[in-house]
C-alpha positions in Angstrom: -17.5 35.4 1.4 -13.6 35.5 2.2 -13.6 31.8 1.0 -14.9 33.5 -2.0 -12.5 35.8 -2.5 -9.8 33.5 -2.1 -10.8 30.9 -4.6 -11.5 33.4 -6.9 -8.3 34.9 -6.5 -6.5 31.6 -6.9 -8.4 31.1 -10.3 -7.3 34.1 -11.5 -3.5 33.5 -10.8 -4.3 30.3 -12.9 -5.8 32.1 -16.2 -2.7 35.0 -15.7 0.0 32.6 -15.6 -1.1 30.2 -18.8 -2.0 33.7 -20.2 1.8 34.8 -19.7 3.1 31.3 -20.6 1.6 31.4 -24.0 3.2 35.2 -24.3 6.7 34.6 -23.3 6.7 31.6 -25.9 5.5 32.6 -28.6 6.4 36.6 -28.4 2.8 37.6 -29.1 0.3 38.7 -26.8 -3.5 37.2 -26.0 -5.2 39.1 -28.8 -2.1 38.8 -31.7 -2.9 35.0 -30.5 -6.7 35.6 -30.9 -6.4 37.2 -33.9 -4.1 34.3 -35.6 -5.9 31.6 -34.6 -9.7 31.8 -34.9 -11.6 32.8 -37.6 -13.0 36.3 -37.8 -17.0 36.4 -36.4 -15.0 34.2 -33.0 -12.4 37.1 -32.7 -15.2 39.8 -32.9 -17.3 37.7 -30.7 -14.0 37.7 -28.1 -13.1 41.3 -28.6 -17.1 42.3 -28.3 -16.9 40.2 -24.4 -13.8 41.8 -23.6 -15.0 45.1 -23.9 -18.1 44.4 -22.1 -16.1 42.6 -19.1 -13.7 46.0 -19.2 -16.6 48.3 -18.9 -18.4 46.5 -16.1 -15.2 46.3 -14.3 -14.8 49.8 -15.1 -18.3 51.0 -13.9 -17.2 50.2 -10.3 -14.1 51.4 -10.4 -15.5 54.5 -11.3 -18.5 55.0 -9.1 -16.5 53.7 -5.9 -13.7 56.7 -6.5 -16.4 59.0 -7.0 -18.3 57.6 -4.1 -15.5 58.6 -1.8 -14.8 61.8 -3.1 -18.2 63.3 -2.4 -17.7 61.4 1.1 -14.1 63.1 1.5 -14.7 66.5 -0.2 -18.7 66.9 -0.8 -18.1 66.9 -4.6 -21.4 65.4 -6.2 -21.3 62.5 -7.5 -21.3 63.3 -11.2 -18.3 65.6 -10.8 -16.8 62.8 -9.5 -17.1 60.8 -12.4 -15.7 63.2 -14.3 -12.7 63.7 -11.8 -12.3 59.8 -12.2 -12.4 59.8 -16.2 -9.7 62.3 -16.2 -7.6 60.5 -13.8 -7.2 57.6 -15.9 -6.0 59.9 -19.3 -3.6 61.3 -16.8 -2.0 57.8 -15.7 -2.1 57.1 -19.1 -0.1 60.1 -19.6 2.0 58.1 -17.2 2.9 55.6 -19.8 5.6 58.5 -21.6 7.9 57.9 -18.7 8.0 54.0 -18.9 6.3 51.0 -17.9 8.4 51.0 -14.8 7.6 54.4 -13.9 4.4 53.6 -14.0 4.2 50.3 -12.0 6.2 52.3 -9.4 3.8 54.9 -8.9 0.8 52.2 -9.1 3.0 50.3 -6.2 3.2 53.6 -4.2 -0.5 53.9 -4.4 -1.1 50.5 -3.5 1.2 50.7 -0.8 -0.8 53.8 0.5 -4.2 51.8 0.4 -2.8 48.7 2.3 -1.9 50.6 4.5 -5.2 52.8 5.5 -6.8 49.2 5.7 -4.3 48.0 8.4 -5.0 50.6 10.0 -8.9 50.4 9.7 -8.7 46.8 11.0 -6.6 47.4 13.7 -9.1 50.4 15.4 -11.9 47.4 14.5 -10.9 44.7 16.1 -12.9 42.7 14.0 -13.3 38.8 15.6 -10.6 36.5 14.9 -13.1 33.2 15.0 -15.5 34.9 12.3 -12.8 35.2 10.2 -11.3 31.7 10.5 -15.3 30.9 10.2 -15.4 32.8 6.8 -12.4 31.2 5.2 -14.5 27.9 5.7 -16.0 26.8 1.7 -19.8 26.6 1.9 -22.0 26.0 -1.2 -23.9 27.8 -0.2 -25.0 30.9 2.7 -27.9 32.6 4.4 -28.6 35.2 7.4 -31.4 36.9 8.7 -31.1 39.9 6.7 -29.8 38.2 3.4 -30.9 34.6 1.4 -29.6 32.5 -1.2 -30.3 34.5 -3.7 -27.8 37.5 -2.4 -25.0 35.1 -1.6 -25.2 33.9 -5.0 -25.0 37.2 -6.7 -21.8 38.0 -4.4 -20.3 34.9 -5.0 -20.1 35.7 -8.8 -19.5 39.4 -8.1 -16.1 38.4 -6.6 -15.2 35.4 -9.0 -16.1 38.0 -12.0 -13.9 40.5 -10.3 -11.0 38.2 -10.0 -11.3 36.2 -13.1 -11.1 39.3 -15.3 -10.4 39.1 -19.0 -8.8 42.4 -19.4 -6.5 41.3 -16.8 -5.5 38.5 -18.8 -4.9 40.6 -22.0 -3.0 43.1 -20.1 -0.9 40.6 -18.2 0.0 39.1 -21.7 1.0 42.2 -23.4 3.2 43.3 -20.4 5.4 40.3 -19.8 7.0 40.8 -23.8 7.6 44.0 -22.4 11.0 42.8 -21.1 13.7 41.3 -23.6 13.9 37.6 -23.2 16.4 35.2 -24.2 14.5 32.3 -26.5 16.6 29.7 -24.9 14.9 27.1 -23.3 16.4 28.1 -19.8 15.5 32.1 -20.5 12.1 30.6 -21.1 11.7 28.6 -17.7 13.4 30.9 -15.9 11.4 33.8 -17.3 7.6 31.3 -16.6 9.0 30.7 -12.7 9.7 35.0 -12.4 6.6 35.6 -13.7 5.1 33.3 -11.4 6.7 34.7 -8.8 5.8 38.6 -9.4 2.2 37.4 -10.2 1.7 35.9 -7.3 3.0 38.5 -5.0 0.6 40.9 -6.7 -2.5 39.0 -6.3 -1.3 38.0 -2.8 -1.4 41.8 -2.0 -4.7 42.3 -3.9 -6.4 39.4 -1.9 -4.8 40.8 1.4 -6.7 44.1 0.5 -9.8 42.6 -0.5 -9.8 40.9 2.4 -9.5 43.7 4.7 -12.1 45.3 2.9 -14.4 42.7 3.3 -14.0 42.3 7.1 
């Protein structure tokens, strides 16, 4: 699946960057756009998907935080959910102190996280040619404990986790966050910095993902 992951991850920077293209262009964000430009059953139609792709996304963020806090603390599991639900109104909360506050702390975190997983890998010793063998694309996959029909489900698992609409909405509304010239050369130069920080962050996002995986 590390093929997987990568492609998928690639295909997201794709959809993020055009998404921040249109934003720094035109000023507005993905759903302003939405909203101007199709009629109004498509735009409840597009908002109705959204929220469905938020709350599936959501569901596993959810269970996998409460997951490790009954493996870290013994908490069971459905005060762990409600630990996690009032995490999120508290970074939130974190929003009164500015956007960069906030990416700050969510870099600090993220930070943190990489650098369990480094650690992890490094007491695994995972093999180095099983790795290089997973990065090779296949169509498709099978084992002796696992068929088609898993690899398939995965497969979309990860290009549904990469190739995530709130993402897109949320990477549109944060770039007009910053005060941009609307020169034609504040423009560029704004599309190739954006570029740039977007593909940092996904690069550190696949990295994780990938030590996860192995």
């Amino acid at each position: 699946l590390l093929w997987a992951l990568v492609v998928s991850n690639l295909m997201g920077l794709l959809f993020q960057h055009v998404c921040t293209r249109l934003s720094i262009t035109t000023g507005r964000n993905l759903a302003e756009e939405n909203r101007l430009e199709y009629p109004w059953k498509v735009r409840v139609f597009l908002w109705f998907s959204v929220e469905l792709a938020s709350i599936a996304a959501d569901v596993g963020y959810v269970m996998g935080t409460a997951i490790a806090l009954e493996i870290l603390t013994g908490i069971p599991l459905h005060y762990g959910v409600l630990i996690t639900g009032l995490d999120t109104f508290l970074a939130l909360g974190l929003q009164y102190f500015g956007i960069r506050t906030v990416e700050m702390i969510v870099g600090l975190l993220f930070g943190a996280v990489l650098l369990c997983y480094l650690v992890e890998i490094f007491l695994v010793s995972p093999s180095m040619p099983g790795i290089l063998d997973g990065l090779v694309p296949r169509a498709w996959h099978s084992n002796d404990k696992y068929g088609v029909k898993t690899w398939i489900e995965l497969l979309c698992a990860n290009l549904g986790a990469a190739v995530c609409p709130p993402n897109f909405f949320l990477q549109s509304a944060l770039v007009n966050v910053r005060s941009i010239d609307r020169s034609e050369k504040s423009i560029r130069e704004a599309f190739a910095f954006n570029l740039m920080e977007t593909s940092l962050c996904l690069f550190l996002a696949t990295l994780v993902n990938i030590v996860m995986l192995i």
